[in-house]
N, C-alpha and C positions, 0 to 999 in steps of 0.2 A: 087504307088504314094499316099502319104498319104490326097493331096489337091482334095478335091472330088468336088468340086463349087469355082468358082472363081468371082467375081464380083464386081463392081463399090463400093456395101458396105462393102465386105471381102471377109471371105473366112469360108466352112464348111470343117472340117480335120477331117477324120478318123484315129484318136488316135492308135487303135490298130490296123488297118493294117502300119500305121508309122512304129511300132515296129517289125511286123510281118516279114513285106520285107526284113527285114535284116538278118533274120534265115533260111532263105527256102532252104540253103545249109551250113552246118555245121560240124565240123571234129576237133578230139581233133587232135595235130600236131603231135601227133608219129602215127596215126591211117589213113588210107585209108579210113575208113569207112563215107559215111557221112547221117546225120540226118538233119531234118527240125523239126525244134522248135517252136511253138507259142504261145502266150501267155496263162498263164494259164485261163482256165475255170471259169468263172463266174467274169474279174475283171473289165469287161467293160458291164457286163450286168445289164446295168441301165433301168428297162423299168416305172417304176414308181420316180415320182416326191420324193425327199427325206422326211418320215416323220416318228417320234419317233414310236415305236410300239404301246403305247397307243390311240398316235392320229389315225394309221391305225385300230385300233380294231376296234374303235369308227365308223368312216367312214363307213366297212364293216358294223356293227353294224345296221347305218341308211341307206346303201341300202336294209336289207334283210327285216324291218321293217320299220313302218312308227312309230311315236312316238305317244303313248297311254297318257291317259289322265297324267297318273302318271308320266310321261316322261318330259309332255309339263307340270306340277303345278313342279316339282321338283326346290328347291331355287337351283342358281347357286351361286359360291362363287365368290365376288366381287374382282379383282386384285387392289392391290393398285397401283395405278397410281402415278409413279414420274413424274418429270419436267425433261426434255433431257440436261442435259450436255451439253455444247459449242461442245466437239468433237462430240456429237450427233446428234448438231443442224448442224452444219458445213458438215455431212456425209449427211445430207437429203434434205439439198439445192444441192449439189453435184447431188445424185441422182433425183431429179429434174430438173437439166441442163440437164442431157445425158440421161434420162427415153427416150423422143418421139424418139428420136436416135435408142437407144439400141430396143426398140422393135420395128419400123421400119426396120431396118436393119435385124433383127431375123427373123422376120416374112418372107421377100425376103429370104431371104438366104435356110431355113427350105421348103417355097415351091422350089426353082430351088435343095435343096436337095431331095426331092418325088420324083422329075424326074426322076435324075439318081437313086431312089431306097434305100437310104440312111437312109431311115427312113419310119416307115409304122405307119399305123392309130392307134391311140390305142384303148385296146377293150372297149368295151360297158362296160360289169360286173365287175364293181371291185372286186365283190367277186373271180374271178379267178387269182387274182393278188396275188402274194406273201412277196411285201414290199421288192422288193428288196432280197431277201435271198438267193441265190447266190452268187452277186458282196460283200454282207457282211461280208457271211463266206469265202470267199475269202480273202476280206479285213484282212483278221487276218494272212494270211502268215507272217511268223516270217523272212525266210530271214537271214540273217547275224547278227540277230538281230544287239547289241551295238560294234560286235567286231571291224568294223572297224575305230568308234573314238576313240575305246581304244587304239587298233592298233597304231595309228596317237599321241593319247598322248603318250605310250610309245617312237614311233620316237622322238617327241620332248626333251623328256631329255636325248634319247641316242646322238641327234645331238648337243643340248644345245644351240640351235640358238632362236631367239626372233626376234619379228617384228620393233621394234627399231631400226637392228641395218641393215636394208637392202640393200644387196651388191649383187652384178651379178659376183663379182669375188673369191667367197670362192668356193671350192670344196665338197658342199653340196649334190649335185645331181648327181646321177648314173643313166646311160640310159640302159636299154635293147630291143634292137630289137626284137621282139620273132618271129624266122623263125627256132627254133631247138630246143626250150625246153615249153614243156607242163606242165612246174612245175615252177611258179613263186616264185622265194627265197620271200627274205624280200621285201617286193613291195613300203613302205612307205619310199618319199621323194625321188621316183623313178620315172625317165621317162620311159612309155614302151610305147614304137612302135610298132603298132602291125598292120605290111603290106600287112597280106595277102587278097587276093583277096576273099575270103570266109570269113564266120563266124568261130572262132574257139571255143572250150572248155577248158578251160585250169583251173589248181586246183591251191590253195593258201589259207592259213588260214583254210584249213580243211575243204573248201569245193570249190563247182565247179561254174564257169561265165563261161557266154556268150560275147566274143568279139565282136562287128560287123568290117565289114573289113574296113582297112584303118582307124582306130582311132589311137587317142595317150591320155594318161591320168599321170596324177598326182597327188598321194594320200599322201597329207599333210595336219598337222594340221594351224591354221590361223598363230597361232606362229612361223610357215617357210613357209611365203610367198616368201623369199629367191628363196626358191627353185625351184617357181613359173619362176619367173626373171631369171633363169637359162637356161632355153629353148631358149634364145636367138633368140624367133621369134618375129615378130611385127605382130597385127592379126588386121584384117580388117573388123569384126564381135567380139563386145564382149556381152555375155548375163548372165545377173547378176539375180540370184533367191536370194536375201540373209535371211538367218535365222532371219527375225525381231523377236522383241524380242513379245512375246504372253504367256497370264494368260493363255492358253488350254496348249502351248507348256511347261510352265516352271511347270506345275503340273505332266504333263505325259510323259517330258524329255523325248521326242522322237527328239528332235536333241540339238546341241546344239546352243545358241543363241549368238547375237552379239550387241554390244550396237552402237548409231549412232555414235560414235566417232572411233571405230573400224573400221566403214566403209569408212570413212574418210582418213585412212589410205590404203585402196585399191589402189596399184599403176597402177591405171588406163595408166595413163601418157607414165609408161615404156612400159605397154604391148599391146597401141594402135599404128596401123598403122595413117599414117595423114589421114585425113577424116571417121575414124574408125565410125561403127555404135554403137552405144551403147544401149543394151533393157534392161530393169530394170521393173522387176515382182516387183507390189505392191499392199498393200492389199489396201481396201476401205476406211482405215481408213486418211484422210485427213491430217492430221500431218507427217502420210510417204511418200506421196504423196507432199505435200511441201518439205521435205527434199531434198528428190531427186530433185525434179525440180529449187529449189530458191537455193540450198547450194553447195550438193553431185557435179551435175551437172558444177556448174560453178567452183569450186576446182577442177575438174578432169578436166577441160578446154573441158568441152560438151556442146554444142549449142542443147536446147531445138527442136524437132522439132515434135514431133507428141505424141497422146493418145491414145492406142488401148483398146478395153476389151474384153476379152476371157468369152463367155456366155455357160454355161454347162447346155447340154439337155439331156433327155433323150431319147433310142431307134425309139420312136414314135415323136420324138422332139416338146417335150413340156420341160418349162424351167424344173429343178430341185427341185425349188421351187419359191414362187409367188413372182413374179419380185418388189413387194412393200414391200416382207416381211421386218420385223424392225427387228427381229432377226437377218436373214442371209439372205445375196444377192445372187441371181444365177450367179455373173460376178464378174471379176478380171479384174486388172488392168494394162495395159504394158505403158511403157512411154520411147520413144526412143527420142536417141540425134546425136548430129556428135562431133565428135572430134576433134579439130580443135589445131594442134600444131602454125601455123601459121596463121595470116588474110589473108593467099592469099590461104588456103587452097579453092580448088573449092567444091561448093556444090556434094554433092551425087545424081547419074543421074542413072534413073528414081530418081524424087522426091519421098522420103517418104510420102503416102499421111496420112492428118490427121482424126481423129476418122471413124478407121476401125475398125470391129469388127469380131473377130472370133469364128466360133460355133462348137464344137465336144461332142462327149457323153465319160464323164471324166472316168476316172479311181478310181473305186471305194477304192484305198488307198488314202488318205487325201494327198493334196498338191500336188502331183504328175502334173505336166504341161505337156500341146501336145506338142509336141514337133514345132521347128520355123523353121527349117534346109527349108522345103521345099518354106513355105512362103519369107522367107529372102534371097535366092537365086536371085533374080528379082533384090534384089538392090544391090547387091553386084560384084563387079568382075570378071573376068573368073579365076577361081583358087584362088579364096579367101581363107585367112586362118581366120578358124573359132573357137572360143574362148566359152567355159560357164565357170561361174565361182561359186562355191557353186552346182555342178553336184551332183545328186545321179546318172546317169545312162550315157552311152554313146552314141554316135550320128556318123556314118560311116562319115569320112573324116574331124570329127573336134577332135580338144583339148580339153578335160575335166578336172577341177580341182576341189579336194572338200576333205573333210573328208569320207565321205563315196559315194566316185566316182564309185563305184563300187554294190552298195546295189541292185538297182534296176538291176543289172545283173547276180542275185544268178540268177542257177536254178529251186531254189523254188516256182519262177515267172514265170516259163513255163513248157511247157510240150511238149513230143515228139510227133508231127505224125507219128505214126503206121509202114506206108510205107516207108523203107529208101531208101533213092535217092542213086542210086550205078551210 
């Protein structure tokens, strides 16, 4: 169970046993054999607070010394100080309203996490800290690298379908169940079903994933959301991470991006159940944060209903970094709604409550989310069907859709335990 503290202000979730759980019995489909996989080594080993290498030199630097005369007369160089921007000033009132919040809430959470073990003291000597340098060079797994958008742009001009023109009645989409082939053909603009009651292996694109049991996915590009509409199910949980659009992302084209008009086009509509829950990941930045809630939200006919923020700590749980910093904040943003086809639809029971906050120690690849599967079960149905949309990875018993739905399921992201379970 990935929810390790439960309470009044949220919840603390262990990220990588999330992931863990679902490998602890594992078997390619023509093989008997089975392995336990876990997450590879070093991607959750966060024990220090995030900081550049120079500023850690520095730090070690002044505990191993005190500063000498020439240390304390040395001119520093002055930073030029600008005036904040509107969306700057707009981001620090924000963080002003929900600061006593967020670290109230952290603080409970962090100690009921000690209890059960979750988190231990951190040491005394920074000089025996390493900055991190594990979860780092971890962080560089390469993964599948670009091939599975390329993959999805070739789909799209072999299909030649566009978001324009979307229909639930073209014969766009192929399904496979896989209970007999361990060799995925062409998998774009494909539903696979993938029933079995274990984790499996299975190979595709010239290299190997990890299933977890009882998922289904969908690997298209945005241009055959078509395909999406095809599955002909109505989901009663939808969770949206979408690719905003970001100066770090469009320099280092690690995904591709969407503009808000794009988003706008998401047929929320077709692919909600009535009173669907709706979660939408957003960053701090205030203008996406209105989108969603004043625009996105009431075009897709979602009723506004709660603010969550997901706060990333390290091992010893302390934040990431300092909860005021102006560079970067330790916390992200969730903002959920209901779907509402009708005004007689009934509210969603249990109530979603507002500003919860949830704590895990993140995954040292950038962006990567805990996952919610365990959290959002409370409000949802018995046998809810369960929706992400913009997936890199899978979730046992929901639907995944994305361009690269499958990335964070290379092998390159885990490793076998030793002992195989016979």
């Amino acid at each position: 169970m990935s929810v390790i503290v439960a309470s009044d202000k949220g919840w603390v979730v262990d990220h990588q046993q999330g992931i863990d759980v679902s490998y602890q019995v594992c078997q390619k489909l023509d093989s008997t054999e089975q392995t336990t996989y876990i997450s590879k080594q070093g991607l959750f080993a966060i024990h220090q607070p995030f900081r550049m290498d120079s500023q850690f030199d520095k730090l070690v630097s002044k505990s191993a010394k005190s500063e000498d005369a020439s240390g304390s007369d040395r001119k520093r160089r002055k930073r030029k100080r600008t005036e904040p921007n509107s969306g700057e000033q707009q981001a620090y009132l924000n963080h002003q309203r929900i600061r006593p919040m967020l670290q109230k809430a952290t603080e409970q959470l962090i100690a009921l996490g000690r209890q059960k073990g979750c988190f231990t003291e951190p040491p005394d000597d920074i000089k025996s800290a390493d900055n991190n340098l594990s979860a780092r060079t971890a962080s560089k797994t390469v993964g599948p690298g670009s091939c599975l958008r390329e993959g999805c742009r070739r789909g799209v001009m072999k299909a030649g379908q566009h978001t324009d023109n979307l229909s639930a009645n073209n014969s766009l989409l192929d399904k496979i169940d896989l209970k007999a082939c361990c060799v995925l053909p062409d998998i774009f603009n494909t539903l696979i079903d993938h029933s079995s009651e274990t984790a499996s292996v299975v190979s595709c694109l010239g290299g190997e994933y990890l299933l977890p049991p009882h998922c289904h996915f969908l690997m298209s590009d945005y241009t055959c959301l078509d395909a999406l509409l095809q599955c002909e199910r109505k989901f009663d949980v939808i969770v949206i991470d979408p690719p905003w659009e970001n100066k770090s992302v469009k320099r280092l084209k690690s995904y591709d991006m969407l503009t808000d008009w794009d988003l706008y086009k998401l047929p929320i509509k077709l692919l909600a159940a009535p009173g669907c829950l709706v979660v939408v990941w957003v960053t701090n930045r205030q203008k996406q944060q209105r989108l969603v809630r004043d625009r996105l939200f009431p075009h897709w006919s979602v009723c506004y209903l709660a603010e969550w923020h997901w706060v990333k700590v390290t091992k010893h749980g302390e934040m990431i970094c300092d909860l005021d910093s102006s560079h970067k904040k330790p916390y992200e943003t969730l903002l959920l709604g209901q779907f509402k086809a009708t005004s007689d639809d009934l509210p969603l029971s249990p109530t979603v409550p507002d500003r919860q906050v949830l704590v895990s120690v993140p995954c040292s690849i950038h962006s990567r989310k805990p996952p919610l599967n365990a959290i959002l079960k409370s409000y949802l149905p018995i046998g809810a069907q369960c929706l992400e949309l913009f997936a890199r990875n899978l979730l046992p018993g929901w639907t995944s859709w994305g361009n690269e739905v499958l990335k964070y399921q290379h092998v390159d992201f885990y490793q076998k335990v030793e002992d195989n379970i016979r």
